[in-house]
N, C-alpha and C positions, 0 to 999 in steps of 0.2 A: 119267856120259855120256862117250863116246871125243870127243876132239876133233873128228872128223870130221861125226858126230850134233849137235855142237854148232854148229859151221858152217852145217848146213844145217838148223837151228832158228833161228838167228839170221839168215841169208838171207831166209828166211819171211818173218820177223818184220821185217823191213828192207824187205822186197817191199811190202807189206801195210799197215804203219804210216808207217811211216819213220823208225823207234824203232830205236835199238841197247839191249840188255839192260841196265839199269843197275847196275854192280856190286853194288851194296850187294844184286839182286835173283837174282842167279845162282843161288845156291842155292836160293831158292824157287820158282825158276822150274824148275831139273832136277827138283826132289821132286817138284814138281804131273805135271813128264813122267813122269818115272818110275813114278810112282802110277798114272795115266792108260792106260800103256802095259801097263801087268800087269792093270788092270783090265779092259780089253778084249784081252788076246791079240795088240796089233799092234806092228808094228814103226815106227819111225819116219818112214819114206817114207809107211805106210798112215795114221799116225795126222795128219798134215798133207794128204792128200789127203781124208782125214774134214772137216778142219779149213776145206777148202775149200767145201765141198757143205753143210755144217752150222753152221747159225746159232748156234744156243743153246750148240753147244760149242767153236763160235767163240770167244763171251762170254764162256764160262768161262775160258779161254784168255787172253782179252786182258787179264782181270780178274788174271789172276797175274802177269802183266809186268808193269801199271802201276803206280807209288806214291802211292797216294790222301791223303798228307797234305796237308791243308787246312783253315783256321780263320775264323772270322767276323773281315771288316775287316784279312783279311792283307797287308802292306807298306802299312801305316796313311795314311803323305803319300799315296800315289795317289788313296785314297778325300778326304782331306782337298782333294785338287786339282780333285777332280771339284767338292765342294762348295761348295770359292772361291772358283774361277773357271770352271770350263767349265759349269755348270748356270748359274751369274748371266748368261754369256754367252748361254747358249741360252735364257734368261729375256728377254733384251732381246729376241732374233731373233726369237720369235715363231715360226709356222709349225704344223706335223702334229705329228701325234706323234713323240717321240723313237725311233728304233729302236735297240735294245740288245742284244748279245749277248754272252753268257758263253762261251766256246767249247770249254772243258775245267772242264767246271764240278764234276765231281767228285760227291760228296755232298751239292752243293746251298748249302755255304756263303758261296762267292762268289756269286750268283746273287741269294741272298737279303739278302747286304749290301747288292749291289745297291739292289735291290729296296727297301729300307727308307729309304738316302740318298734317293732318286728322289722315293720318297713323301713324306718331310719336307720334301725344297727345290727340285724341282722345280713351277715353274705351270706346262708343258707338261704333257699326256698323255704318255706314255710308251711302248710295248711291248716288256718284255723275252724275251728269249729265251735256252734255255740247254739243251745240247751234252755230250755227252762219248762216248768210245769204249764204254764200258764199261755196257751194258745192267744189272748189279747195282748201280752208282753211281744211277743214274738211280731204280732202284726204292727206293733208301736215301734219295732227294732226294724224293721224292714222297710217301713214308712221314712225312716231317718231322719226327723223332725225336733228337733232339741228347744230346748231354751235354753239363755246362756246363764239361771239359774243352775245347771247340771255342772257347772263349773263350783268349786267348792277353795279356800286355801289349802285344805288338802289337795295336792296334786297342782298347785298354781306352778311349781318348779319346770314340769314337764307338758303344759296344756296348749302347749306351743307348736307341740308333736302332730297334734289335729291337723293343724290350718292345712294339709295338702288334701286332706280328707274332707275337706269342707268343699260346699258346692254354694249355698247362695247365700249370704248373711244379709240379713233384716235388723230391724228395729227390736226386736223381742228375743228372738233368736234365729235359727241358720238350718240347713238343709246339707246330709252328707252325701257325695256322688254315689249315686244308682253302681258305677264299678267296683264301689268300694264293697257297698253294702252286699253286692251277689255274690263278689270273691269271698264270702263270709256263711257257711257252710249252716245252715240253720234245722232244728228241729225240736218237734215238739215229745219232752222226756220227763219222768218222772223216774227221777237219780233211787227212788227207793224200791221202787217193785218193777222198773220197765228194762227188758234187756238193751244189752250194750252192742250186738251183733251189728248191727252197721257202722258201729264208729272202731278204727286202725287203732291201736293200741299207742299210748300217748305218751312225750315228751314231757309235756309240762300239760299240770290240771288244776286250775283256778274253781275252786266250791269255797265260796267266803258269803260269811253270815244267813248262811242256811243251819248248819246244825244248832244253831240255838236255840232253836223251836224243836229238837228232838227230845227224845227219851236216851239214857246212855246205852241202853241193847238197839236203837234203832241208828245213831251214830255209829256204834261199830260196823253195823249191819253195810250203813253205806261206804264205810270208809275202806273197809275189804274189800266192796263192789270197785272200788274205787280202783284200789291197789291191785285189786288182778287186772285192771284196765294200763296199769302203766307199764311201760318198757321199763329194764334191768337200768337203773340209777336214774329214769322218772322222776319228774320233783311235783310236790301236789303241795298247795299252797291253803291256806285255810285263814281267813279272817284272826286278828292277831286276838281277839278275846275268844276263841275257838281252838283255838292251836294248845294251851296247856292241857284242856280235855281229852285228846286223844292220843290214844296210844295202838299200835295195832303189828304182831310179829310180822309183818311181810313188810313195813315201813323204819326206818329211823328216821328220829329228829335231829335237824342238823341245823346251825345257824354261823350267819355268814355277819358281820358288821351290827348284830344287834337283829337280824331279821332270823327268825326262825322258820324251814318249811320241813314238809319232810319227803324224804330218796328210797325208792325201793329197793331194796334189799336183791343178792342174787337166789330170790327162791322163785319158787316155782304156786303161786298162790289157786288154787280154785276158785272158781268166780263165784260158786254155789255153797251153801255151807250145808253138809250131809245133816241126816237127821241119823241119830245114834242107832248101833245096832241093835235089834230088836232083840232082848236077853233070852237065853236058850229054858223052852220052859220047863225043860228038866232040871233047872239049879233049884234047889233047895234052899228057900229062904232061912239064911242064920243060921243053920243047922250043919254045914260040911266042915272039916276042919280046917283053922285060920281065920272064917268066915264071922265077921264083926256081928255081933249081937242085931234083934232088930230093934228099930227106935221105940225108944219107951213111950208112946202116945204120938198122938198127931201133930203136936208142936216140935216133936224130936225129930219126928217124920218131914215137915217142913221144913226144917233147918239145912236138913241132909241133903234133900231135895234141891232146893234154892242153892246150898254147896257145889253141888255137880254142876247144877245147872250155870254157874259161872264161870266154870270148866269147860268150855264147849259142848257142854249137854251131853257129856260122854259119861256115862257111870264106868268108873275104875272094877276091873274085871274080878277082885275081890272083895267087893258091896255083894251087900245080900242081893239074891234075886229080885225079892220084892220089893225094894228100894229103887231097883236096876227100871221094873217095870213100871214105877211110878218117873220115873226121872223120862221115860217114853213117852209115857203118856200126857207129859208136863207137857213134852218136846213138840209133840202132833197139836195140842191146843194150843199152842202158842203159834204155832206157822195157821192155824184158824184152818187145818185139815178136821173137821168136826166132822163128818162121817165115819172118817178112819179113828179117831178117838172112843166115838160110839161105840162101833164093834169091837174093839181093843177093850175097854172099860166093859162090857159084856163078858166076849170070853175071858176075861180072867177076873172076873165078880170075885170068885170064891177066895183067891187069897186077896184082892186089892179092898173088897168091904173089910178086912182085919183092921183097918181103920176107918172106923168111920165119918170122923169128920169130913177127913180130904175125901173121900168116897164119896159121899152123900152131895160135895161143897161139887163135884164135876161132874155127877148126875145130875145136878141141879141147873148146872151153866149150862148143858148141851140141852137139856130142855128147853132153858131159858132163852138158846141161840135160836130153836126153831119155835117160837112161839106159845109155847104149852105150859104159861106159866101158874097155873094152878099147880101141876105135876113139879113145879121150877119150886115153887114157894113152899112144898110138902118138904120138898128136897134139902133146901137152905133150913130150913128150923128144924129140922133131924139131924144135920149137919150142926148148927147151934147147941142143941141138945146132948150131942156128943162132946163138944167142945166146943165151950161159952167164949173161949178166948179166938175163936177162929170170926176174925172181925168182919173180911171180905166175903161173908155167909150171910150176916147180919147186913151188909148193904146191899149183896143181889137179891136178897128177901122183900125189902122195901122195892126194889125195881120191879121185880116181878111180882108182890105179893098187891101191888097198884091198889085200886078204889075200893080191893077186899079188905084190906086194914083199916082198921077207925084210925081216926086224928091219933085218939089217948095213945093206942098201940104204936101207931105211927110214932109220935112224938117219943114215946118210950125207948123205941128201937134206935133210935136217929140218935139221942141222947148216948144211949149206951155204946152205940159203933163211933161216935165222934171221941168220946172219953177215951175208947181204948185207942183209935187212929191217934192219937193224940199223946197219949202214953210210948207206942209205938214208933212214931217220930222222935219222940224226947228221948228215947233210951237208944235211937239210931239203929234201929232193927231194920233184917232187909226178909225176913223169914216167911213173909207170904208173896214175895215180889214175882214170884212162878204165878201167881191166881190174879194179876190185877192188870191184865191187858197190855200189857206195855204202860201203862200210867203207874206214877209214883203217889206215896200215901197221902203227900200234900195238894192233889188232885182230890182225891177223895175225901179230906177233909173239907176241900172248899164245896163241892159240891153237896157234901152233908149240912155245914155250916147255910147253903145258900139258903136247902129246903128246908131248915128250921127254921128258918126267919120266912119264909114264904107259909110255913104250918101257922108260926104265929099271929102272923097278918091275915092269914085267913084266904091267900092267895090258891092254896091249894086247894 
């Protein structure tokens, strides 16, 4: 697969999940495309707009990007935390039924661990619930079919818990009861862009070793989702090499014995995160009093930009205007509202071309999104030409500027965007991280890196 094909497989797949490819899965994930694509006759644009209109081969699709490892009673203390203290506590409280949800449940064996603690040491009712992207997972969770591989020394303390839950044991492995399995609330979800509307607001929420395959704006993204999903002192559990990464104002971190999870807070969280008010276009960019100078070129501009933007994409009420309506317009391309970007980027040409790198760099993307990448590639190298140091111009250029570039040019270009991504990285700048999709600049350098060696070989 050409670099370029990989980009916009991974774009997709970034839109959609919020998942970056995991290394260890590249290669099984080109085979399945590649397989895929000769089987049906299409090319890659066509086999992702299939991807979009068609369910089932959705699933198949998302079933090859994800890594289904998972074992009964995995990251052992958490379960033991549940049993020590947070079940005795919800023993004393008293109340409804517990709500419980597995969120990336996989095959079914977190679910059912669950499921087992609950039934031993729980005197509440209970109802759990349990999730995952992956429609064949779910049908492997339902089937209840194990090996007694799924058993791990993690979790050997507690795997004792099962045997009521077990229905036939074999030679290889066993069968869970059909009651067990139905009393187990199933559905098919995607924790990043799918609502939460049928699932009761939760007790305890188990999402472990899914965010490591995200982006840290696509992590917060679900971890909010998360957290306006829980009741007021809600505990949401997170894989123990996932847990130092996040932080999020509606959650504290809390740790019991060495176990850390985290407790919602008594606020009151939106489950949606607004998109910024649209700045009044009567403000006067830099010019009213108090009103901070405007960025001195397009790198000052990004800076400021990418600022806000960390902020909750809210421009502080005394930014210049023009800054205010670029931090908008950041805001609309990044939720991939590209129509409303369009017109927005339109009517207010006259003061947002005052720069024109970034001007030319998001003229060029929204061309580039719908196809028109002749008009995309005019775009990017006036954008360049404005500002040689705007890197992420100089790689949408190559994407779109395709088999109208020679090798030499090519090669040229690839060279110079790798040098700067490269400097970029070393000096730990985050100043174009508004214009790179949710991916990070070590994304784009491997992707650069690939198709140099691919220019080399001649593969291109």
């Amino acid at each position: 697969m050409n670099a370029g094909d990989f980009h916009k497989l991974n774009a997709y797949i970034l839109r959609t999940t919020g998942m970056n490819i995991p290394d260890s899965n590249v290669s099984t994930v080109e085979n399945f495309i590649k397989k895929h694509l000769e089987d049906r006759s299409l090319d890659l644009s066509s086999y992702l707009n299939l991807l979009e209109g068609d369910p089932v081969e959705r699933d198949l699709f998302f079933n090859s990007i994800t890594i289904n490892e998972t074992y009964f009673f995995r990251e052992e203390k958490q379960f033991r935390a549940l049993r020590d203290f947070f079940i005795p506590s919800w023993n004393r409280e008293g109340g409804p039924p517990l709500q419980l949800w597995s969120a990336s449940c996989s095959s079914g064996e977190e679910p059912l661990s669950l499921y087992a603690l609950f039934e031993k040491f729980s005197r509440r009712p209970f109802a759990l619930s349990a999730s995952d992207i992956s429609g064949r997972m779910l049908d492997l969770f339902n089937a209840g079919l194990y090996r007694y591989s799924a058993f791990r020394n993690d979790g050997a303390e507690l795997r004792d818990l099962l045997d009521k839950a077990i229905d036939i044991r074999e030679e290889k492995g066993f069968s869970v009861k059909r009651d067990v399995l139905d009393s187990i609330g199933k559905m098919q979800l995607n924790v990043f862009s799918d609502r939460f509307d049928l699932l009761p607001d939760m007790d305890l929420i188990f999402l472990r070793n899914t965010l490591i395959y995200m982006s840290p704006d696509n992590k917060k993204k679900i971890i909010s989702r998360l957290a306006g999903k829980l009741k007021e002192g809600g505990v949401l559990f997170l894989s123990v090499s996932e847990t130092a990464l996040i932080s999020d104002p509606g959650l504290k971190l809390e740790e019991w014995n060495g176990v850390y999870f985290f407790r919602k807070k008594k606020v009151n969280l939106p489950e949606k995160e607004n998109l910024p008010v649209i700045p009044p276009s009567g403000k006067k960019s830099g010019t009213g009093v108090g009103l901070p100078d405007l960025p001195d070129g397009d790198l000052a501009l990004c800076r400021r930009i990418n600022r806000y933007r960390g902020q909750g994409k809210i421009c502080p009420p005394e930014e210049s205007g023009l800054v205010c309506r670029y931090v908008y317009l950041a805001s609309l391309v990044e939720k991939q509202f590209l129509e409303e970007a369009g017109k927005y980027l339109t009517d207010n040409r006259e003061d947002l071309s005052r720069y024109g790198g970034v001007f030319h760099f998001y003229s060029g993307y929204l061309a580039y999104s719908k196809g028109l990448n002749a008009e995309a590639a005019s775009r990017f190298r006036t954008a360049l030409g404005t500002c040689s140091a705007l890197w992420p111009a100089g790689y949408y250029l190559l994407r779109s500027g395709g088999t109208d570039l020679g090798n030499e040019e090519r090669s040229g270009i690839l060279k110079t965007v790798l040098e700067q991504i490269r400097r970029y990285i070393e000096a730990d700048r985050y100043d174009f991280q508004f214009l790179l999709e949710g991916f990070n600049a070590r994304y784009f350098e491997l992707i650069c890196s690939r198709e140099l060696e691919q220019l080399a070989s001649g593969r291109v």
